[in-house]
Each structure stands twice: as C-alpha cells, then as structure tokens.
C-alpha positions, 0 to 999 in steps of 0.5 A: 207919589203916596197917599195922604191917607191912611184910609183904604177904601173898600168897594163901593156899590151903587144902591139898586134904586131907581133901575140902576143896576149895582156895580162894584170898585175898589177906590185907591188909598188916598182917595176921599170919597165925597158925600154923594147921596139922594137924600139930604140928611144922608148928604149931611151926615156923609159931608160931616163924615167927609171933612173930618176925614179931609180935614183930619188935623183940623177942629169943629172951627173948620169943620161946622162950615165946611161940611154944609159947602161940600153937601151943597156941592155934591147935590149939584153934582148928583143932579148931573148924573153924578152917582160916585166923586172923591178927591184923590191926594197924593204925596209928593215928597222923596220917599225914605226908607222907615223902620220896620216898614212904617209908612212915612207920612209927610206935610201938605208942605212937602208937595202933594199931588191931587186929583178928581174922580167921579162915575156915573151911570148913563141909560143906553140903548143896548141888550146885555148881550151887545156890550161889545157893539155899544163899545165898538160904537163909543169908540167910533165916536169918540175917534171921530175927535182929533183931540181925544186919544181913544182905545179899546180896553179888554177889562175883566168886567168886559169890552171898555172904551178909553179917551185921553186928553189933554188941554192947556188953560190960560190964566189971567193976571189977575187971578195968579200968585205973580200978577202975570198970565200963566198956563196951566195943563190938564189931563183927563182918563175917561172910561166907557164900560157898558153893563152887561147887566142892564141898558146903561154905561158906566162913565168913569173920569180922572181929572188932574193938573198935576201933570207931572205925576201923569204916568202915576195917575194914569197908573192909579186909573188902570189899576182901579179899573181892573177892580170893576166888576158887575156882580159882587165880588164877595157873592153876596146879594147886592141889596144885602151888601148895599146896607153900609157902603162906603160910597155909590158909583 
C-alpha cells in the first residue's frame, strides 16, 4: 500500500484561539488535508487549494464545483468539534522495483485503498498534571462496551487511550452495483490523548472500509500517533509557528 500523493505534509498545528491550546502531528504522505478553518474566505480559498490537489489531473470544469460542496462540507464538520480532517489514499497495486529509486505511481484503476481522518479537541474536567486519571477514566468507560477493543497507550507526548471496533453494514439492493444486498465492513482506531497543558482531550479517528489493508492502516494510525507532541517540536513559539499551517487539529 503506497500513497497517491506525492505530497508530505508537514506538522499541523491547532491555532491558540478561542482557549485551545496548540498541539502538533505529522499527517502521512497520502493524506489530503480538508479544508477545515473558522472563517469562510480561509474555508474557500483552503477548498480551492484542497481539489486542486485532489484532483490533480482534473481542470477548472472539476474543480469551480467541487471546491464550494467540499468548504460546505468542512463548516459542518467544524460545527461538530471537528478541528483537523483529511482523506487518506493509498495505492494498492503490486509494487515493482523502479530505477534508480523512483517512486512508481499507479492508476486509481489499479486499486486504491481510502481512508478518513479527522481530531478534535474535547473540554474535559482535569489538571495538567492528572492526565493519567483522565486516561485511566477514558479506559474504563470505554471497556464498560463489549464491543470496543480498548487499551491503554504509553505515547511519547504521554498516557492515551485506544478503542477498535469494527462493525458490519447492510447495503440494500437498491443502492449496489449488482441489485443485490450485499455487506459491507468497517473499522474504526480511536485515540484518546488528554493534554497535558490545559482541561481538554484530543480525540483522534481513522475511519476505513478497506478492510483488507486493515493491518496497514492501523500501522499508519500507530506511526502518526508517535509524532503527537504538546509542545512545538521545532522550539519555536506557537503563535509564531502557527502563521502558515498546513492544517489545524
């Protein structure tokens, strides 16, 4: 499984506004980053941005009416306590050996492998100190479910909590390619990481149907969560790191 991108996004950074503090992480190649942001002009221009790069062999005929469904779309999700999105795609076609180290790129055709990502930023009732009881409680309440495959997470940014599950859907006949009901199976990684550096709880979701490229997915969700980090990894101060980001979480 291999991105379709050539793009590597670098940190994301939630602007210091409205009391939320800041927090860092670096989002895997193949990600695209939706176009989440509080004020309408930055959503457009950002949705402008976003299917250009989505949409990288398409023109202005795709592009004019696709930007304006996707900034309509991430004002909903904002409204949710949505602070961070994107759509992870993947390649799934057999991977060959190229010259000199290039990197192969291969049709949608081919098979690709997708995936949603999105963080939010939850207020909860804690010291910065208590994180480990605001994790412990997490934990407990989520294995109160005997659905959810809860677990505790030791990550470098601190204590976490992770809760897999996995559902099957029913499609009806009249919504499928063949006119008949078919299943369809989803998994979802949730990640509870409280901050250390103020009352709130970073809630971070992968959500796919491509089951099977699970074990690759949950390996993209484990690696992006060792990247979390409360404080700027490059030293500098947030609000002057925050000036061009990439994305918000």
């Amino acid at each position: 499984m291999s991105p379709t991108s050539d793009v590597v996004n670098p940190s994301h950074i939630s602007a210091a506004q409205g009391g939320l503090p800041p927090l860092w992480f670096l989002a895997p190649e193949g990600f695209f980053a939706l176009p989440v942001a509080a004020a309408p002009e930055e959503r457009a221009e950002r949705a402008r941005s976003f299917v250009r790069e989505l949409y990288s062999r398409g023109d202005e005929s795709i592009w004019e009416p696709a930007a304006p469904y996707y900034a309509a779309m991430t004002e909903l999700m904002g409204d949710t306590g949505v602070s961070y999105a994107a759509l992870g795609l993947f390649s799934t076609a057999e991977e060959a050996d190229a010259p000199g180290g290039e990197v192969i790129r291969h049709e949608p055709a081919e098979g690709v492998a997708q995936c949603a990502f999105t963080v939010g930023i939850i207020p909860t009732d804690q010291a910065g100190e208590d994180t480990d009881v605001v994790a412990q409680g997490i934990l407990a309440t989520l294995s109160g479910d005997p659905y959810n495959d809860a677990v505790w997470l030791d990550l470098p940014c601190g204590p976490a909590v992770s809760c897999i599950t996995v559902r099957e859907y029913r499609i009806s006949p009249e919504v499928t390619a063949t006119g008949e009901e078919t299943k369809l199976l989803t998994g979802q990684i949730q990640v509870h990481v409280p901050f250390p550096t103020g009352p709130y709880t970073a809630v971070f979701t992968l959500y796919t149907a491509s089951m099977d490229h699970w074990s690759e997915i949950y390996r993209l969700m484990s690696a992006l969560l060792q990247t979390v980090s409360f404080v700027d990894p490059a030293g500098e101060p947030a609000e002057e790191s925050s000036t061009e980001p990439a994305g918000k979480a």
